[in-house]
N, C-alpha and C positions, 0 to 999 in steps of 0.2 A: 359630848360634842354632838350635834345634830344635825341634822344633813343639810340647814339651812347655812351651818357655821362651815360644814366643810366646801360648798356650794360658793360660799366669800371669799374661801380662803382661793380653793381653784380659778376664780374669777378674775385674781389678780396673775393668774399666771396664763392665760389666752384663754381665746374662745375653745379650742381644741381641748384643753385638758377642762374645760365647762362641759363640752359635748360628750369626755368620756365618762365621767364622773355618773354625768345624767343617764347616759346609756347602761352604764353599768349597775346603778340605781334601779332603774325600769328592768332590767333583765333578770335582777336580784328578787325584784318584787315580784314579779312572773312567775318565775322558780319555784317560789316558794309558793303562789296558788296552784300551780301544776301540779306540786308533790305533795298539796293538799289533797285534791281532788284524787290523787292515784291510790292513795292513802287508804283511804275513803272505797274506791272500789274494791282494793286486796281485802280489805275486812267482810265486806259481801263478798269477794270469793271462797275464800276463809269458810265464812258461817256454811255456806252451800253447800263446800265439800266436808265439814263436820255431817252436814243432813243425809249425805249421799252415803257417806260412809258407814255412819249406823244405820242404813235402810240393806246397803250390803252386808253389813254384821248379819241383820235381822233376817235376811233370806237365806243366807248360810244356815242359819241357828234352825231355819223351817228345815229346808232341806239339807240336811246330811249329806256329804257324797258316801256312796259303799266303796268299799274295797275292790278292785278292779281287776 
């Protein structure tokens, strides 16, 4: 079923369930560019803090702490 068939079928049932349909449609499609996009930044956050974290291994590994 496609969204032009489901679009027919609401059509017979008022303009209201046309308008939700639609809206619901448009906000489904959104969603899912948004949680594209977010996706998309976590894995750059992701990679950054792998960088950071072996640059901290790596200064650890220079400097030792002594015994205190």
């Amino acid at each position: 079923m496609t969204e032009a068939d489901v679009l027919k079928y609401f059509l017979t049932q008022g303009p209201f369930a046309v308008l939700f349909v639609w809206l619901l449609i448009y906000v489904m499609k959104t969603n899912s560019k948004r949680e594209g996009r977010l996706q998309d930044l976590l894995d750059k956050f992701s990679d950054k803090y792998d960088v950071i974290i072996g640059e901290l291994r790596e200064m650890k590994e220079r400097f030792p702490r002594g015994k205190e």
